[in-house]
Predicted model as a PDB file, atoms N, CA, C, CB and O in Angstrom, pLDDT in the B-factor column:
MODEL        1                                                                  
ATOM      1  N   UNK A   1     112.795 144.908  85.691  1.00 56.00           N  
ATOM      2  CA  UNK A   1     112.963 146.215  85.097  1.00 56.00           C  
ATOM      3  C   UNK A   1     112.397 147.255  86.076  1.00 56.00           C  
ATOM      4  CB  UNK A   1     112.260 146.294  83.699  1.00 56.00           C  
ATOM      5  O   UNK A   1     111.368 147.076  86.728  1.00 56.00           O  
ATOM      6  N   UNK A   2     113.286 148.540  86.127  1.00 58.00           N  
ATOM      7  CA  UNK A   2     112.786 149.510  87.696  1.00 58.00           C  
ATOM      8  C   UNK A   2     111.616 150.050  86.603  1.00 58.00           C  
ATOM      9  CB  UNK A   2     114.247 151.157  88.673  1.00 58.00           C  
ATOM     10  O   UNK A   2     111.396 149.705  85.442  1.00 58.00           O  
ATOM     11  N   UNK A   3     110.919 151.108  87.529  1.00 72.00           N  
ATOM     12  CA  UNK A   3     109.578 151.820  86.641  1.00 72.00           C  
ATOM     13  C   UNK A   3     110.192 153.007  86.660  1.00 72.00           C  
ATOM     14  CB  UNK A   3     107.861 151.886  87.309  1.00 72.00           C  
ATOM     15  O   UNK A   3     111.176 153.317  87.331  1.00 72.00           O  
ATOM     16  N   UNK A   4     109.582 153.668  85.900  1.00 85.00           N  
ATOM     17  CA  UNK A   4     110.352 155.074  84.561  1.00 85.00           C  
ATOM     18  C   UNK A   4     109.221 155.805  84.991  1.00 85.00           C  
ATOM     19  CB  UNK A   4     110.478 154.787  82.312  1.00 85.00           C  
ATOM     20  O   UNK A   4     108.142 155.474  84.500  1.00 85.00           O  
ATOM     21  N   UNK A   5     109.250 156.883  85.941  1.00 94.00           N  
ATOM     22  CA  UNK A   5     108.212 157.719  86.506  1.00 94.00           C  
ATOM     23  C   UNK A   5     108.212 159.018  85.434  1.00 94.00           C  
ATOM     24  CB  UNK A   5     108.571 158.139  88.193  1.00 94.00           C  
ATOM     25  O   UNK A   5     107.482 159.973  85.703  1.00 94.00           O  
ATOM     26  N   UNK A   6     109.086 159.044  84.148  1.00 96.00           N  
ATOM     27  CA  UNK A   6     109.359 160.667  83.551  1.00 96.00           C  
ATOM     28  C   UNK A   6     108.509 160.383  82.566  1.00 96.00           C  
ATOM     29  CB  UNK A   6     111.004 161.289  82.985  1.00 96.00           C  
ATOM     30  O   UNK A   6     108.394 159.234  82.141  1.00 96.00           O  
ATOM     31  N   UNK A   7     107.761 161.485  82.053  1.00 96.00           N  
ATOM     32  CA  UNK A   7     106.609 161.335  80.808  1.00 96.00           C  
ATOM     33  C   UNK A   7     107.411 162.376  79.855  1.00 96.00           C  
ATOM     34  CB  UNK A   7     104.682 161.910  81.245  1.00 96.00           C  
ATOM     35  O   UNK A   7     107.979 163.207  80.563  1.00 96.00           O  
ATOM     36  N   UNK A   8     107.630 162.584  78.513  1.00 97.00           N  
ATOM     37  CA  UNK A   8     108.157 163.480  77.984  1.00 97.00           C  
ATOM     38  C   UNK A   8     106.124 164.157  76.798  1.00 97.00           C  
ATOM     39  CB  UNK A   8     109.966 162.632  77.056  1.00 97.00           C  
ATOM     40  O   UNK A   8     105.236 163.676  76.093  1.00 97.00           O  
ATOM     41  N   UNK A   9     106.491 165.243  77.302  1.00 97.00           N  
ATOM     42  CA  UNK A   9     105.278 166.081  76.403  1.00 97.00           C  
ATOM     43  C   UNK A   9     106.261 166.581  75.235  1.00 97.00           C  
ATOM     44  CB  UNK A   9     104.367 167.627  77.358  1.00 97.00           C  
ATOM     45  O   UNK A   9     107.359 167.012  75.586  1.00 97.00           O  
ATOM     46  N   UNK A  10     105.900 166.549  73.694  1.00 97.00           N  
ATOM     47  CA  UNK A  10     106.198 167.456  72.815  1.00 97.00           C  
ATOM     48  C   UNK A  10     105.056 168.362  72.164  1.00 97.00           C  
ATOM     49  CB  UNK A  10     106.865 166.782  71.906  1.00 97.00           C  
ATOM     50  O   UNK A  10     104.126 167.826  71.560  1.00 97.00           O  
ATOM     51  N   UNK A  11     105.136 169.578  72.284  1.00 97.00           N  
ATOM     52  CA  UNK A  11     104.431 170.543  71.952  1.00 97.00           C  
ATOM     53  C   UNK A  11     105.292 171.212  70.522  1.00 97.00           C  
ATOM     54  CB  UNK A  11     104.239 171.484  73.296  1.00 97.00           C  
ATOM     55  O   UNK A  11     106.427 171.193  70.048  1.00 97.00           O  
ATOM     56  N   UNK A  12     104.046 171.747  70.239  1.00 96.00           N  
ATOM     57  CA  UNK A  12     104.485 172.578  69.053  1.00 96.00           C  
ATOM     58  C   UNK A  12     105.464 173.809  68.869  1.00 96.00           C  
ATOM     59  CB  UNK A  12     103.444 173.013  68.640  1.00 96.00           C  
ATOM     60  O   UNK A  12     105.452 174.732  69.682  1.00 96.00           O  
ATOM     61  N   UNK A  13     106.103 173.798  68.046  1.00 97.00           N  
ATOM     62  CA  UNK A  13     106.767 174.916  67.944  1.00 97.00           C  
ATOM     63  C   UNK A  13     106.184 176.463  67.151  1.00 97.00           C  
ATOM     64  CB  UNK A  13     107.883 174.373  67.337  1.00 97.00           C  
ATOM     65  O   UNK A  13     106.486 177.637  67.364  1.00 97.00           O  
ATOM     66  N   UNK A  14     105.455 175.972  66.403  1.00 94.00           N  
ATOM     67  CA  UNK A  14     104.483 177.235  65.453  1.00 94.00           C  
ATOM     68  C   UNK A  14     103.636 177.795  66.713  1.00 94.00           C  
ATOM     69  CB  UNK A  14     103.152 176.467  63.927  1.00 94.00           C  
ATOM     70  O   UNK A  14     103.040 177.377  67.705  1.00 94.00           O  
ATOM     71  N   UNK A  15     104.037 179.316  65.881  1.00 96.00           N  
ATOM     72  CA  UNK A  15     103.341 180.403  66.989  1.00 96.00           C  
ATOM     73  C   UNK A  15     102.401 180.951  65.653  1.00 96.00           C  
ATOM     74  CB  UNK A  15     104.653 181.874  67.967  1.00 96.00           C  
ATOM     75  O   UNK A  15     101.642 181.848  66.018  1.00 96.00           O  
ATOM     76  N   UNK A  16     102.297 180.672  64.427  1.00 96.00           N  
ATOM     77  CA  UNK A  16     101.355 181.444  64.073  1.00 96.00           C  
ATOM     78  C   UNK A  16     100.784 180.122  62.689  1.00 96.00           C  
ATOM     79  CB  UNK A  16     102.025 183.240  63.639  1.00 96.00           C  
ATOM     80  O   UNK A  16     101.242 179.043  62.314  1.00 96.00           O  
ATOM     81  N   UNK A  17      99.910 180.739  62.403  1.00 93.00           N  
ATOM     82  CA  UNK A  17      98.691 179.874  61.669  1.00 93.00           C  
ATOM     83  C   UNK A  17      99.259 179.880  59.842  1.00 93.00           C  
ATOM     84  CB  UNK A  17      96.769 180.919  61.958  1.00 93.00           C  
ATOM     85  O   UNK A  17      98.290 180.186  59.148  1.00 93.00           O  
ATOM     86  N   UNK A  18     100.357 179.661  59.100  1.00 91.00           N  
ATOM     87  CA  UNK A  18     100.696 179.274  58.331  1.00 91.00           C  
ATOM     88  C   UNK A  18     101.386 181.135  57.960  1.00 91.00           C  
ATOM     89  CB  UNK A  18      99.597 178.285  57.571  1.00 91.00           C  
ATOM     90  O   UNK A  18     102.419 181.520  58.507  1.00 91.00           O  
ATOM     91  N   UNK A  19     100.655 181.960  57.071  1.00 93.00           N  
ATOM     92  CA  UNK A  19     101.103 183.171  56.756  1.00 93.00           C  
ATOM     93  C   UNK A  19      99.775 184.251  56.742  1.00 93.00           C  
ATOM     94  CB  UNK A  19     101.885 183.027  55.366  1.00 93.00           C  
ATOM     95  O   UNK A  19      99.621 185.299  56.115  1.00 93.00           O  
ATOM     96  N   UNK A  20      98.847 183.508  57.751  1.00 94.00           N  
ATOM     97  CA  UNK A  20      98.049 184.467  58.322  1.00 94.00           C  
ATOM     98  C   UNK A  20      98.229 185.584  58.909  1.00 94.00           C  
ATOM     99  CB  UNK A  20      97.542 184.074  58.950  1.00 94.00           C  
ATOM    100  O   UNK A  20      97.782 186.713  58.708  1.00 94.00           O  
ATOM    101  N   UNK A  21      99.154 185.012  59.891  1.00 93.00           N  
ATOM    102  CA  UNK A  21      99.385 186.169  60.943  1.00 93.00           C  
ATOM    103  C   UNK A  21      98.859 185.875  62.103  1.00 93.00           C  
ATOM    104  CB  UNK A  21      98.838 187.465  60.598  1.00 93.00           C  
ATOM    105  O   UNK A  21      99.300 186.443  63.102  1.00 93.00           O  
ATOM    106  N   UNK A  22      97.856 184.969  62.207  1.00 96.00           N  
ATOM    107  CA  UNK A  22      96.860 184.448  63.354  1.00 96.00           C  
ATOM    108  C   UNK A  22      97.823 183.517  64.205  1.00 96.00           C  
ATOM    109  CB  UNK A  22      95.409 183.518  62.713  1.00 96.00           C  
ATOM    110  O   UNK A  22      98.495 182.527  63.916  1.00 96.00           O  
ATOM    111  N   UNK A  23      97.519 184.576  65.924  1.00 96.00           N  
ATOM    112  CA  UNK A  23      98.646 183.369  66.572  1.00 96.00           C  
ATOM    113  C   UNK A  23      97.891 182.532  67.048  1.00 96.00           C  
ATOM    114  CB  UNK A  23      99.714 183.735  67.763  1.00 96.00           C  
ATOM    115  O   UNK A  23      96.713 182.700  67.363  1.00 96.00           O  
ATOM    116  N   UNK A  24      99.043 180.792  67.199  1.00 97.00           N  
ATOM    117  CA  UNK A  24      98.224 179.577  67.439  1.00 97.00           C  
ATOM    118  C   UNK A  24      99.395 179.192  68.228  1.00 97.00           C  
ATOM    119  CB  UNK A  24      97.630 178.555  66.136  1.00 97.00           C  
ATOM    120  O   UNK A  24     100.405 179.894  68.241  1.00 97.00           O  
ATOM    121  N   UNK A  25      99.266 177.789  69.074  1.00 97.00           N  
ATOM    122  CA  UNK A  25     100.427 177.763  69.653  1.00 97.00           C  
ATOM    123  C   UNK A  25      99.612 175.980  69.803  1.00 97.00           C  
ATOM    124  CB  UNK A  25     100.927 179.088  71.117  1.00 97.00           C  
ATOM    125  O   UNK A  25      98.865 175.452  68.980  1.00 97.00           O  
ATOM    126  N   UNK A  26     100.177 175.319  71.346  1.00 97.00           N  
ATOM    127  CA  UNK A  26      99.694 174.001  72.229  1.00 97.00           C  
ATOM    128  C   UNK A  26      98.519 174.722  72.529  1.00 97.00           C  
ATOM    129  CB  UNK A  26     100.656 173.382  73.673  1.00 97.00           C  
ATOM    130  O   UNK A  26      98.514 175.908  72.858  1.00 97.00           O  
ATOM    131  N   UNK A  27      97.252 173.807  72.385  1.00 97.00           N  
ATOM    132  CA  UNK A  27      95.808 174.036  72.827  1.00 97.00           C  
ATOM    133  C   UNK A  27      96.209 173.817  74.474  1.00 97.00           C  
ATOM    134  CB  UNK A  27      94.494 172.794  72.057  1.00 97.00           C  
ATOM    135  O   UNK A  27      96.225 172.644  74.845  1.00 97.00           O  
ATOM    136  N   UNK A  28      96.550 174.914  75.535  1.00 97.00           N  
ATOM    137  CA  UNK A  28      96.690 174.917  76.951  1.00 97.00           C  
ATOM    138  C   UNK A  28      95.913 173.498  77.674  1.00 97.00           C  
ATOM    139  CB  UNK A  28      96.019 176.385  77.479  1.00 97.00           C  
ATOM    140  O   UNK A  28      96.426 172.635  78.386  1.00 97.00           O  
ATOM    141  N   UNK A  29      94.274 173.652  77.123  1.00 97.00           N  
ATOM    142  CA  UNK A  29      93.657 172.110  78.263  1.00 97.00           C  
ATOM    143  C   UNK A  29      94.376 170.890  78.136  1.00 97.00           C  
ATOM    144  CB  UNK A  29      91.994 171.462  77.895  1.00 97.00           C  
ATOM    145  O   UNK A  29      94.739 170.221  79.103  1.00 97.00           O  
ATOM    146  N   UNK A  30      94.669 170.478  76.449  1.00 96.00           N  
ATOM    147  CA  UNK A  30      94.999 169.495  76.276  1.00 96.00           C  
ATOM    148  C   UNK A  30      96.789 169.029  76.993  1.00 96.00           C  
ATOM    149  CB  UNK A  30      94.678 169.506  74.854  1.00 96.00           C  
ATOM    150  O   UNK A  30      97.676 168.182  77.092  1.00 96.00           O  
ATOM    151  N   UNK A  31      96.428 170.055  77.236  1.00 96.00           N  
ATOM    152  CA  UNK A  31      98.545 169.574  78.090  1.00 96.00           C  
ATOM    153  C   UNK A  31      98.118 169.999  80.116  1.00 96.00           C  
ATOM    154  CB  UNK A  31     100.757 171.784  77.075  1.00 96.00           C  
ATOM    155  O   UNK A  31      98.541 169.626  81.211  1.00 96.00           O  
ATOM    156  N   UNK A  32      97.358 170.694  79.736  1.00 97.00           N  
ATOM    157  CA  UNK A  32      97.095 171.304  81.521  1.00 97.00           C  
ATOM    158  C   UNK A  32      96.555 169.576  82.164  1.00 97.00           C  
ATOM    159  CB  UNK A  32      95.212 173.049  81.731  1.00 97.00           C  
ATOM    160  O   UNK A  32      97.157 168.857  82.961  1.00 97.00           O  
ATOM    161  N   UNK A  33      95.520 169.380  81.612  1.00 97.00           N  
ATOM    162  CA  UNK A  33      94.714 168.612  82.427  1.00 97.00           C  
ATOM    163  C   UNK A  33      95.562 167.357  82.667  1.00 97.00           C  
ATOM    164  CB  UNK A  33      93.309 168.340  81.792  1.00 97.00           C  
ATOM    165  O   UNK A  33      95.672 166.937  83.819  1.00 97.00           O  
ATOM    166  N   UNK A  34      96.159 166.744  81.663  1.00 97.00           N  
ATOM    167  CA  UNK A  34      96.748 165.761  81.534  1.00 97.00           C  
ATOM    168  C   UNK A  34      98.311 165.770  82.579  1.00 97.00           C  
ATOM    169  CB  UNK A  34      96.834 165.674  79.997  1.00 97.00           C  
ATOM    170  O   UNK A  34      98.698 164.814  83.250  1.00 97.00           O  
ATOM    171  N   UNK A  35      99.022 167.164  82.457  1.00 97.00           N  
ATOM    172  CA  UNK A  35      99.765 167.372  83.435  1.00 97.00           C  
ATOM    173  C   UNK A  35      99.491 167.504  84.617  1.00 97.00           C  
ATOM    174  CB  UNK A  35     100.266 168.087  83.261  1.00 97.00           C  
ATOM    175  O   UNK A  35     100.234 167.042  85.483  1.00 97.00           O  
ATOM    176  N   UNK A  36      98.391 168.147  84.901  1.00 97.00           N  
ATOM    177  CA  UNK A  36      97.762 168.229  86.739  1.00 97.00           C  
ATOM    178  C   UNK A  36      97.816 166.678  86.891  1.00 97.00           C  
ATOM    179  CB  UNK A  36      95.707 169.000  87.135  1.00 97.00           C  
ATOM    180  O   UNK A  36      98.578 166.193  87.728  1.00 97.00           O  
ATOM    181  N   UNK A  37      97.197 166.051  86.272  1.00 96.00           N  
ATOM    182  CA  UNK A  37      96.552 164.275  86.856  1.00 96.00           C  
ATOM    183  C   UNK A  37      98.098 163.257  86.639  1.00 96.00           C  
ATOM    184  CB  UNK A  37      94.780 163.372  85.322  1.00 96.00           C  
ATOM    185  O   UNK A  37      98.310 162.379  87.476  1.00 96.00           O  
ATOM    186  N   UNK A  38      99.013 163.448  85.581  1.00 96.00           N  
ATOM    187  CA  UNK A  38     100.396 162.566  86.119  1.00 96.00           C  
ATOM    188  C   UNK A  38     100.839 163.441  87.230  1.00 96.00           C  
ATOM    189  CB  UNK A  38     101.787 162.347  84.891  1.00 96.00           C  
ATOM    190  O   UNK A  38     100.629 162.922  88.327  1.00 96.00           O  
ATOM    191  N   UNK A  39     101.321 164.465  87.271  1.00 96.00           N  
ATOM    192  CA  UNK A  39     101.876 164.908  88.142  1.00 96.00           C  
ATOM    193  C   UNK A  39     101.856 164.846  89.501  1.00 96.00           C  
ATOM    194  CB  UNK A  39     101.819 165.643  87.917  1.00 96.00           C  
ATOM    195  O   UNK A  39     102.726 164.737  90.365  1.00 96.00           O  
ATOM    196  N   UNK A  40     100.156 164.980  89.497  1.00 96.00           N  
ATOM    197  CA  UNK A  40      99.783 164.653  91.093  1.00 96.00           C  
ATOM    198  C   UNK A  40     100.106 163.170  91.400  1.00 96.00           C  
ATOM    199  CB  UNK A  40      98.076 164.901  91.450  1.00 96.00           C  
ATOM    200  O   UNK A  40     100.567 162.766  92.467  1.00 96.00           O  
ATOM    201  N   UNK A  41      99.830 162.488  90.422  1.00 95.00           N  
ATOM    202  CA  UNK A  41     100.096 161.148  90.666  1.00 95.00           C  
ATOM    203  C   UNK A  41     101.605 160.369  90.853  1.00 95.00           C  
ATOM    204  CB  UNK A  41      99.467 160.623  89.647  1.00 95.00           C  
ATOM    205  O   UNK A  41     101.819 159.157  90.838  1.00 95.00           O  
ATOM    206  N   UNK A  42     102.398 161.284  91.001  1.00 94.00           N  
ATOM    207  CA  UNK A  42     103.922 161.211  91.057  1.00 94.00           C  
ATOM    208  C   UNK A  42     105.071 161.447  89.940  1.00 94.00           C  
ATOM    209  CB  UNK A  42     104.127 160.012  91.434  1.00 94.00           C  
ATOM    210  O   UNK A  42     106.199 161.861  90.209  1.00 94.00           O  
ATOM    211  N   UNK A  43     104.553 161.080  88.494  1.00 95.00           N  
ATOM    212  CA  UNK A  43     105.039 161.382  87.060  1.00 95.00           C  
ATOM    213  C   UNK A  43     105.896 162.819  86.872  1.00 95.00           C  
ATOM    214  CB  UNK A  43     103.685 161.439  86.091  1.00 95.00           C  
ATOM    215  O   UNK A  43     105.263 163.875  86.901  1.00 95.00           O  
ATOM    216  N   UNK A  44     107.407 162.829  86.673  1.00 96.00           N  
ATOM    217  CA  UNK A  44     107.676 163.762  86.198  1.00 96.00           C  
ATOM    218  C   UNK A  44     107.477 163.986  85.113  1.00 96.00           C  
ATOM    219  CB  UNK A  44     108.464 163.946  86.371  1.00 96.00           C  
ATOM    220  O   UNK A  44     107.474 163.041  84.324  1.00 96.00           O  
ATOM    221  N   UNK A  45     107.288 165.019  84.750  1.00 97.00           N  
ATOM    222  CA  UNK A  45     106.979 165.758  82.911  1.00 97.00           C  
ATOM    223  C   UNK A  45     107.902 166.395  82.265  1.00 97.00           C  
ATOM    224  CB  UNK A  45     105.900 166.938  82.727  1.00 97.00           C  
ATOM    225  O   UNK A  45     108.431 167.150  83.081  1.00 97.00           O  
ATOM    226  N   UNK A  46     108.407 166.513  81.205  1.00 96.00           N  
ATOM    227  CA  UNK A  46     109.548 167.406  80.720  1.00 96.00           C  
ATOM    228  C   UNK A  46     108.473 168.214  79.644  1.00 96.00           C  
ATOM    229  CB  UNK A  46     111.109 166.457  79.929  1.00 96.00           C  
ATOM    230  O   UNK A  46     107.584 167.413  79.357  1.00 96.00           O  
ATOM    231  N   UNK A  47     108.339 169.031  79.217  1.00 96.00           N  
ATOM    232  CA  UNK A  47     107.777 169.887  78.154  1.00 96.00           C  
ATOM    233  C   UNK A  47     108.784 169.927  76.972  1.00 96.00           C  
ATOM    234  CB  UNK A  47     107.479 171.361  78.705  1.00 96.00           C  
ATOM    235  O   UNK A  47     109.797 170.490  77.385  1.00 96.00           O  
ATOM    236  N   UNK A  48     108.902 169.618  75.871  1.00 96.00           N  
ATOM    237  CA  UNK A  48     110.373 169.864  74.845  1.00 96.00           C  
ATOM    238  C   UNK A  48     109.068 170.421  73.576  1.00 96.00           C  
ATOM    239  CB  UNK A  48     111.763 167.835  74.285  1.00 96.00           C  
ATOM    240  O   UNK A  48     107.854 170.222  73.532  1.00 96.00           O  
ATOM    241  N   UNK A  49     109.957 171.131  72.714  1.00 96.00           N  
ATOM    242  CA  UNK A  49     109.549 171.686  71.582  1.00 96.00           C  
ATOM    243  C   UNK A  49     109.952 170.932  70.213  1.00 96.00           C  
ATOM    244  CB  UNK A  49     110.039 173.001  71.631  1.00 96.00           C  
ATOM    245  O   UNK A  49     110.373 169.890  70.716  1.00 96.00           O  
ATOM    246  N   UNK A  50     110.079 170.787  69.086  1.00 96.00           N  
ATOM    247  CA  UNK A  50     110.790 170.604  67.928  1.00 96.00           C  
ATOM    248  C   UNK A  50     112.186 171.277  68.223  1.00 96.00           C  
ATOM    249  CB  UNK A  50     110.018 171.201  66.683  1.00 96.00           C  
ATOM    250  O   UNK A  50     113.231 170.708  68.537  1.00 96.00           O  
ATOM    251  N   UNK A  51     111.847 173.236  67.966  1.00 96.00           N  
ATOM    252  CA  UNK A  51     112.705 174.219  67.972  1.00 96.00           C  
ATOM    253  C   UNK A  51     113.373 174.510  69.499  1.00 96.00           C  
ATOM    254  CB  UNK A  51     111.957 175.381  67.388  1.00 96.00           C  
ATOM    255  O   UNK A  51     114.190 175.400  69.731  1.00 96.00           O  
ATOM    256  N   UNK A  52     112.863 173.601  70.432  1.00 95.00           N  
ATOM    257  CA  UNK A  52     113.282 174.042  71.405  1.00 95.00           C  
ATOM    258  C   UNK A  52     112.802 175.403  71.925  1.00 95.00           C  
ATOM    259  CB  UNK A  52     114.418 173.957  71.220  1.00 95.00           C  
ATOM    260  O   UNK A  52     112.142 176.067  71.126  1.00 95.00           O  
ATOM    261  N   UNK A  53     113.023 175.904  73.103  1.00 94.00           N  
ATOM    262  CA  UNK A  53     112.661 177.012  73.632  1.00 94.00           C  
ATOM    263  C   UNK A  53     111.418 176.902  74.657  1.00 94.00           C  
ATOM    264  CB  UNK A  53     112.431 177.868  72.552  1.00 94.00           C  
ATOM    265  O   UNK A  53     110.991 175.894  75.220  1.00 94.00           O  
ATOM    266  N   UNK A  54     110.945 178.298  74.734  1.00 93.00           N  
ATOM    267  CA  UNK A  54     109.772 177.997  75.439  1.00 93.00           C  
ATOM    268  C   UNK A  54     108.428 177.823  74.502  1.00 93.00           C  
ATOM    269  CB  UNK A  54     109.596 179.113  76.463  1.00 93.00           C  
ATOM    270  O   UNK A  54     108.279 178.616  73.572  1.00 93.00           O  
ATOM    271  N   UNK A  55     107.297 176.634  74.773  1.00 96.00           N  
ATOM    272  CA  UNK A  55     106.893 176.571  73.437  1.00 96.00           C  
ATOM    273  C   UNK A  55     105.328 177.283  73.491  1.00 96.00           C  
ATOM    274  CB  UNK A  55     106.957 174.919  72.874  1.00 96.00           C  
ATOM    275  O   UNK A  55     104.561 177.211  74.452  1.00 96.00           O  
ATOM    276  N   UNK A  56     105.047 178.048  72.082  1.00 97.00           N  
ATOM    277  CA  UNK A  56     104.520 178.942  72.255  1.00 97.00           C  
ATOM    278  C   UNK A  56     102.408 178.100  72.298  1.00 97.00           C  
ATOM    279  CB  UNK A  56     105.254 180.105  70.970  1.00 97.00           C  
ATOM    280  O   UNK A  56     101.967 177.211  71.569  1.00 97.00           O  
ATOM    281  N   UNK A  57     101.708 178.826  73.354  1.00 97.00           N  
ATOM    282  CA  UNK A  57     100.544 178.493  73.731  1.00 97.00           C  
ATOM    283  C   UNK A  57      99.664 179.068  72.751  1.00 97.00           C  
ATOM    284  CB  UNK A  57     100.295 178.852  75.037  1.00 97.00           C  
ATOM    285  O   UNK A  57     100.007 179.975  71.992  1.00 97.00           O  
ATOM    286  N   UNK A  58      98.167 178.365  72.779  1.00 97.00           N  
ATOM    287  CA  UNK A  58      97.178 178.960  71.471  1.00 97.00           C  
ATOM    288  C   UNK A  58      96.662 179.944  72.814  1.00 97.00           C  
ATOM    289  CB  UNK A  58      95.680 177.599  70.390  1.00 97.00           C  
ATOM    290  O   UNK A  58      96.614 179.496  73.959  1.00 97.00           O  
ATOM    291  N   UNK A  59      96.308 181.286  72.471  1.00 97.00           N  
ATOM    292  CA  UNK A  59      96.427 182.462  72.970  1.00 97.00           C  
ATOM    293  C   UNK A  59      94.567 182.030  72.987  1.00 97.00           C  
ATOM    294  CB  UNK A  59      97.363 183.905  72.000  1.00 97.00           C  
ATOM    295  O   UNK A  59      94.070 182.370  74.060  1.00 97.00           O  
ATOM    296  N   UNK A  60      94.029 181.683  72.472  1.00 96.00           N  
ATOM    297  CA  UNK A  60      92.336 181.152  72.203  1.00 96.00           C  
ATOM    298  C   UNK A  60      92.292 180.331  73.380  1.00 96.00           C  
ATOM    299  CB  UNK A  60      91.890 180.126  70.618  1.00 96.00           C  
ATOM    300  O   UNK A  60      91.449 180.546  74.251  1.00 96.00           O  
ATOM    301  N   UNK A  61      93.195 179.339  73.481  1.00 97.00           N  
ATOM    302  CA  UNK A  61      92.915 178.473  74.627  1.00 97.00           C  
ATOM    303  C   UNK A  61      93.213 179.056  75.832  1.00 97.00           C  
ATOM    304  CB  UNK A  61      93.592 177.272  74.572  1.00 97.00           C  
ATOM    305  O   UNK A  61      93.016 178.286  76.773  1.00 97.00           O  
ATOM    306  N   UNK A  62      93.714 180.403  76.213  1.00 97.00           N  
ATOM    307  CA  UNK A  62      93.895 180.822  76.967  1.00 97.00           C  
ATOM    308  C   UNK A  62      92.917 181.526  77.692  1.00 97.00           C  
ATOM    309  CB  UNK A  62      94.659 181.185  76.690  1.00 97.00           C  
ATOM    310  O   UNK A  62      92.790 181.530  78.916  1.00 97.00           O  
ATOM    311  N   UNK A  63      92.170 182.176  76.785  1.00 97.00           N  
ATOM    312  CA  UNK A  63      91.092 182.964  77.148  1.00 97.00           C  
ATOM    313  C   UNK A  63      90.069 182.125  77.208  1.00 97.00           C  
ATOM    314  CB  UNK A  63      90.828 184.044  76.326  1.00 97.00           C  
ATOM    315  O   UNK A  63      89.241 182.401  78.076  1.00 97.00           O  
ATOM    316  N   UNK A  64      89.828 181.019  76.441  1.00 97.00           N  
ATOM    317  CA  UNK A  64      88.462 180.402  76.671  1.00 97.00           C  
ATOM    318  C   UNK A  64      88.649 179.378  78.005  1.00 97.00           C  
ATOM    319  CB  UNK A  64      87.929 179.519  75.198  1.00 97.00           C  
ATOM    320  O   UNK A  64      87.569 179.249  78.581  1.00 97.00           O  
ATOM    321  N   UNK A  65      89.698 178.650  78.615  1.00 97.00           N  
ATOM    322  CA  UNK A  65      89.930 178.044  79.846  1.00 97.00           C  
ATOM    323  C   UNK A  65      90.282 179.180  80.844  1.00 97.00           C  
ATOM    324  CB  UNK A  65      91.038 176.968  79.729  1.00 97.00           C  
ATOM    325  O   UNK A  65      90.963 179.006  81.855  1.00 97.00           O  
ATOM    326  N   UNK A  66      89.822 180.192  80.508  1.00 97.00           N  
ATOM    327  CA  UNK A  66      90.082 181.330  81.787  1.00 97.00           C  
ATOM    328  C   UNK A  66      89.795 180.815  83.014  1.00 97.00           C  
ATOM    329  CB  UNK A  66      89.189 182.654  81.739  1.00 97.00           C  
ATOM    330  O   UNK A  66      90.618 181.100  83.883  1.00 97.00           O  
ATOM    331  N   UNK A  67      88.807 180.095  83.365  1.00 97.00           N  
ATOM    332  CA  UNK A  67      88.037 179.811  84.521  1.00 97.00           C  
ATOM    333  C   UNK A  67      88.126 178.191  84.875  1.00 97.00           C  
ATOM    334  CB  UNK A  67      86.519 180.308  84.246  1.00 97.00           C  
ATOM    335  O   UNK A  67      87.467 177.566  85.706  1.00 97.00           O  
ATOM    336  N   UNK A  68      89.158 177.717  83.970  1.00 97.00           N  
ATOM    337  CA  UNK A  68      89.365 176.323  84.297  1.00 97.00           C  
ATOM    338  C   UNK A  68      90.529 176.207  85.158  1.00 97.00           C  
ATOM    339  CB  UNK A  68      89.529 175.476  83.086  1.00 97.00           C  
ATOM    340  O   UNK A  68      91.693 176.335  84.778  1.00 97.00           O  
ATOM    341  N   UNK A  69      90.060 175.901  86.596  1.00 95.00           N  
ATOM    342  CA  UNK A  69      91.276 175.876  88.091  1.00 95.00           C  
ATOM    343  C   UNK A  69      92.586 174.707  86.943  1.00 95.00           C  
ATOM    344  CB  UNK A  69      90.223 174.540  90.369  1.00 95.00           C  
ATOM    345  O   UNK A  69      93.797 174.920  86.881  1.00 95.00           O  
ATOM    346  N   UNK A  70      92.031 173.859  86.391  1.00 94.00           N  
ATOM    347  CA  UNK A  70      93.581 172.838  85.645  1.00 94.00           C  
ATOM    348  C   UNK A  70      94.422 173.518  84.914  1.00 94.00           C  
ATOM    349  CB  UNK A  70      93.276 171.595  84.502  1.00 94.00           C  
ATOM    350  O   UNK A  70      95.475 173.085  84.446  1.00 94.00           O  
ATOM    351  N   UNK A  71      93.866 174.877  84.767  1.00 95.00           N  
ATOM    352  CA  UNK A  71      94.606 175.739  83.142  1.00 95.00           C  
ATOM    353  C   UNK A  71      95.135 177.251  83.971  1.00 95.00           C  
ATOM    354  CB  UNK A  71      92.892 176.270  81.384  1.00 95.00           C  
ATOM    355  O   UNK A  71      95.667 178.187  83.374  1.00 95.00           O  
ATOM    356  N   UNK A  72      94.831 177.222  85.553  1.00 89.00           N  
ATOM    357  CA  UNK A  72      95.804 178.289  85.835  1.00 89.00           C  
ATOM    358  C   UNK A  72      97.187 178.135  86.780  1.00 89.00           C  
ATOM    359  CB  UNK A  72      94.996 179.287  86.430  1.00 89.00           C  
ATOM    360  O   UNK A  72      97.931 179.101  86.947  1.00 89.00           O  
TER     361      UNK A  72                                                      
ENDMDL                                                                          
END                                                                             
């Protein structure tokens, strides 16, 4: 059997926190870090949604990994 170098990520499709109003999205580290380390390691990644599209990020994880080199 050949080896299957493609990883498929599914992320969330909800951009907001039920009927809060509060936006939420993929916690950024938990997909950054894990993508830097297959990737470098040869692994292609596909990103897919439920809804498809581009899928929306937790805007929290954005600002609090400000300074994390895996999350820019």
């Amino acid at each position: 059997m050949a080896a299957n170098n493609n990883i498929l990520f599914i992320v969330t499709s909800h951009d907001q926190l039920g009927s809060t109003g509060k936006k939420t999205g993929y916690y950024l580290p938990e997909m950054a870090h894990p993508y830097n380390i297959l990737t470098r390691a040869g692994f292609a990644i596909t990103v897919a949604s439920p809804l498809g599209g581009a899928p929306p990020v937790d805007p929290a994880s954005v600002t609090a990994f400000a300074e994390d080199a895996e999350c820019n």
